[in-house]
C-alpha positions as CSV (number, residue, x, y, z in Angstrom):
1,X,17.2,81.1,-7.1
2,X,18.1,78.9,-10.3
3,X,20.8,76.3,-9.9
4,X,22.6,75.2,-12.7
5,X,21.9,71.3,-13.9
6,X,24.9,68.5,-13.4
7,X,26.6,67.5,-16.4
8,X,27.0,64.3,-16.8
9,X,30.6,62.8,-18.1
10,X,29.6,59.4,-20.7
11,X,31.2,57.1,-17.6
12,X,28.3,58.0,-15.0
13,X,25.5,58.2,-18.0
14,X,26.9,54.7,-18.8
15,X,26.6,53.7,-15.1
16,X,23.0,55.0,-15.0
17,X,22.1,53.5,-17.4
18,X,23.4,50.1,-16.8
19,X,21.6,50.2,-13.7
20,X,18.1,51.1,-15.2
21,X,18.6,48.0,-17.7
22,X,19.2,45.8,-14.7
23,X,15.9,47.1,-13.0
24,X,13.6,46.1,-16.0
25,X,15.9,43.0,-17.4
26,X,15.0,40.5,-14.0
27,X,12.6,37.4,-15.0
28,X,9.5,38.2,-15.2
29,X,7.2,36.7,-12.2
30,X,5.9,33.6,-14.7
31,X,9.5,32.3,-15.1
32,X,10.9,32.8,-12.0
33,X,9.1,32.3,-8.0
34,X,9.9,35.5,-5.9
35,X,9.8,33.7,-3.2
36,X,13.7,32.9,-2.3
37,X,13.6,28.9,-1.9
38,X,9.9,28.3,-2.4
39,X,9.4,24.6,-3.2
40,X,5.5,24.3,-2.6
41,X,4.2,22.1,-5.4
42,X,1.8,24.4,-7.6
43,X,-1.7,24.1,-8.7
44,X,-1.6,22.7,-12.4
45,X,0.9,20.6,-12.3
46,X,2.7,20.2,-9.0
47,X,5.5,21.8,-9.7
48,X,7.8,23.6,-7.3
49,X,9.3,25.8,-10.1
50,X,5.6,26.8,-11.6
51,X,4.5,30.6,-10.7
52,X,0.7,30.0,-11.1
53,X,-0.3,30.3,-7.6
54,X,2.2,33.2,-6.6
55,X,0.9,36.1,-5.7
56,X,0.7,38.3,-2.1
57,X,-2.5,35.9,-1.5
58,X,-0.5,32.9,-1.5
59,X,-1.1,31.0,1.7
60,X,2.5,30.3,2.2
61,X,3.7,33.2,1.5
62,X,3.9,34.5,4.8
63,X,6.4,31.7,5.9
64,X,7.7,31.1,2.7
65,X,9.1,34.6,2.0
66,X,10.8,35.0,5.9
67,X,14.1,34.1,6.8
68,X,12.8,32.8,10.3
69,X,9.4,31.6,9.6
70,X,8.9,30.1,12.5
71,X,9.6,32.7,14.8
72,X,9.1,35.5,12.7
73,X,6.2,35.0,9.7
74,X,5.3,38.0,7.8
75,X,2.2,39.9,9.3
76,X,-0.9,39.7,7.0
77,X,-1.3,43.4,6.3
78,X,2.6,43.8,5.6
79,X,2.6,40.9,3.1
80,X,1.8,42.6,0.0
81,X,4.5,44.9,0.1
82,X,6.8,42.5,1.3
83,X,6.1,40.7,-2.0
84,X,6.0,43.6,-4.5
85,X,9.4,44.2,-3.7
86,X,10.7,40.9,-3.8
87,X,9.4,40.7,-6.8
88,X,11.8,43.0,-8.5
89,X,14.5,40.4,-7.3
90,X,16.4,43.7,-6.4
91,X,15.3,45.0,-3.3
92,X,15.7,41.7,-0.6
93,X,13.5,42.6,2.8
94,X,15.1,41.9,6.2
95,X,12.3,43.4,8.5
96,X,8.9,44.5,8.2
97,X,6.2,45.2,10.3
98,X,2.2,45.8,9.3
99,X,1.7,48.3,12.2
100,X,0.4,47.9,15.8
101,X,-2.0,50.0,17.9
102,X,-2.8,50.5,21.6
103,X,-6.6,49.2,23.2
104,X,-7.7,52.8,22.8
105,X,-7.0,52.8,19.2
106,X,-3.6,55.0,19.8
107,X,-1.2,53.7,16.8
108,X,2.1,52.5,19.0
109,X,4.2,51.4,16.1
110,X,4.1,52.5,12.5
111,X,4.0,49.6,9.0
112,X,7.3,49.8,7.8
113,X,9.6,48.0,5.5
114,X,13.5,47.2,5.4
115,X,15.5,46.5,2.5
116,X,19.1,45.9,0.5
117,X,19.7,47.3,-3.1
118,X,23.0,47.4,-4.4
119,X,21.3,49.2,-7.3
120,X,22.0,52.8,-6.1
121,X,19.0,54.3,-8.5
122,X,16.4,51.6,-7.0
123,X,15.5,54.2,-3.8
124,X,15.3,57.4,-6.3
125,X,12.4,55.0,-8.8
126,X,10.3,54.3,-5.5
127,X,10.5,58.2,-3.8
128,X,9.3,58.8,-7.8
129,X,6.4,56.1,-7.5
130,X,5.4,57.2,-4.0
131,X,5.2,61.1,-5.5
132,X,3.4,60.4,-8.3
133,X,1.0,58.2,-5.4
134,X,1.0,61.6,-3.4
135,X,0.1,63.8,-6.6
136,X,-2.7,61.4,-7.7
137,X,-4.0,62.0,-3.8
138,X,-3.8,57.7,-3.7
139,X,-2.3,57.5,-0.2
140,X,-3.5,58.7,2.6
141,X,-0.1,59.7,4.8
142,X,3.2,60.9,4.1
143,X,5.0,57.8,3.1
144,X,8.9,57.7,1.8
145,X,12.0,56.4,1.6
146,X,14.6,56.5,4.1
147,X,18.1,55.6,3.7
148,X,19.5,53.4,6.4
149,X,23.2,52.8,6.2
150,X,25.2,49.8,5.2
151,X,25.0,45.9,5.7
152,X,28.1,44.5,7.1
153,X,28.6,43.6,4.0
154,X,28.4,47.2,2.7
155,X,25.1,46.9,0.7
156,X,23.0,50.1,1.5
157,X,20.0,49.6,3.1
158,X,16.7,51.3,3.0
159,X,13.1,51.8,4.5
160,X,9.5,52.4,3.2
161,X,7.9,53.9,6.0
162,X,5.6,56.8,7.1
163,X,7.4,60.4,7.6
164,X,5.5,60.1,11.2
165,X,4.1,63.9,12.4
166,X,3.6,64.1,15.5
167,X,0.2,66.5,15.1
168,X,-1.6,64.0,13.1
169,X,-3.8,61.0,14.7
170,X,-2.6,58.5,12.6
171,X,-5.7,55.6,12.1
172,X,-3.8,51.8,11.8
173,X,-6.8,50.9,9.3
174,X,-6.0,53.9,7.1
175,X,-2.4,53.0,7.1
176,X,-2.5,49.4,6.3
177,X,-4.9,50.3,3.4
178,X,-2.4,52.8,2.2
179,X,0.0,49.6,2.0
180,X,-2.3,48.0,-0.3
181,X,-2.6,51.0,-2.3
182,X,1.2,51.4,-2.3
183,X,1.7,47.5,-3.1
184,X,-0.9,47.7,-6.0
185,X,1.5,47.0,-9.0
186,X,4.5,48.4,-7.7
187,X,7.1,46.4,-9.2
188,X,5.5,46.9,-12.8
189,X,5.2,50.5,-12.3
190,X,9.1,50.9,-10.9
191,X,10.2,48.7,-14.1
192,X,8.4,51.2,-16.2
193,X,9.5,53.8,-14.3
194,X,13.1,52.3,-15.3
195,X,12.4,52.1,-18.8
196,X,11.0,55.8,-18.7
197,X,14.1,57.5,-17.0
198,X,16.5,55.3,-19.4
199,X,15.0,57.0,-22.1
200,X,15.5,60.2,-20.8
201,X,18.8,59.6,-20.1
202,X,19.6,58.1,-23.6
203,X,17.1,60.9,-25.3
């Protein structure tokens, strides 16, 4: 069966649109710290507003980036993730988790990631990115985007998580390196991504 294609009115292209400039228009990662609140002095000149040591290897990052940080640090093998999105300046995290297993190897809870976007088209650039991942045969599990609800604030929230089957042995070392391949230039590759569909859409 062939379904017929939407046709949009020049109010919702203009909405698009606006929303894909907003994606690829945030400061770039050497003017601004993703970090929310970040004042450790940097490496050149001991500045707290410098970006040459952020990246997800930061040392600090793990507190640094967390709302509790005391009680609840960012787990090593979550972090880059964690940081990719923050990155964007669009996507704040709220939980995450790098992925737990069992003494007999048994994976008892799955890496996962939480986030806000009021940017409605941000969740549709990263199921795009993780296809393309999934095309390229990058990843090794089923990984997607979930849509959560809303804050009480009544920003929609999202996850990045596995689409879990229950027939596959999942391995926790496989998974965690799947977040490293999924973290590897993400923001740069939604912002193009951005860039690409607003072209489309402008074409």
């Amino acid at each position: 069966m062939k379904y017929f294609e939407p046709n949009f009115q020049d109010a919702d292209k203009k909405y698009y649109c606006s929303m894909l400039k907003k994606v690829f228009s945030q400061p770039s990662l050497k003017e601004k710290r993703p970090c929310v609140g970040c004042q450790v002095p940097c490496n050149c000149t001991g500045s707290s507003t410098c970006t040459c040591k952020c990246n997800w290897d930061c040392e600090f990052i793990s507190i640094e980036i967390s709302s509790d940080p005391i009680h609840f640090p960012i787990e090593k093998y979550i972090i880059p993730l964690v940081y990719e999105l923050n990155v964007l300046r669009l996507c704040p995290t709220y939980y995450s988790c790098e992925g737990h297993a069992n003494d007999m190897g048994e994976v008892v809870k799955f890496p996962m990631v939480y986030f806000y976007s009021e940017i409605i088209l941000m969740p549709v650039l990263f199921a795009e990115y993780i296809e393309q991942l999934k095309i390229d045969k990058i990843l090794v599990y089923d990984w997607h985007i979930v849509a959560l609800g809303f804050s009480p604030n009544m920003i929609p929230s999202y996850s990045m998580k596995i689409n879990n089957n229950a027939k596959i042995k999942y391995r926790l070392d496989y998974l965690q390196n799947d977040i490293k391949k999924l973290s590897n230039g993400l923001a740069y590759n939604i912002q193009l991504l951005a860039k690409k569909n607003l072209n489309k859409l402008l074409a």
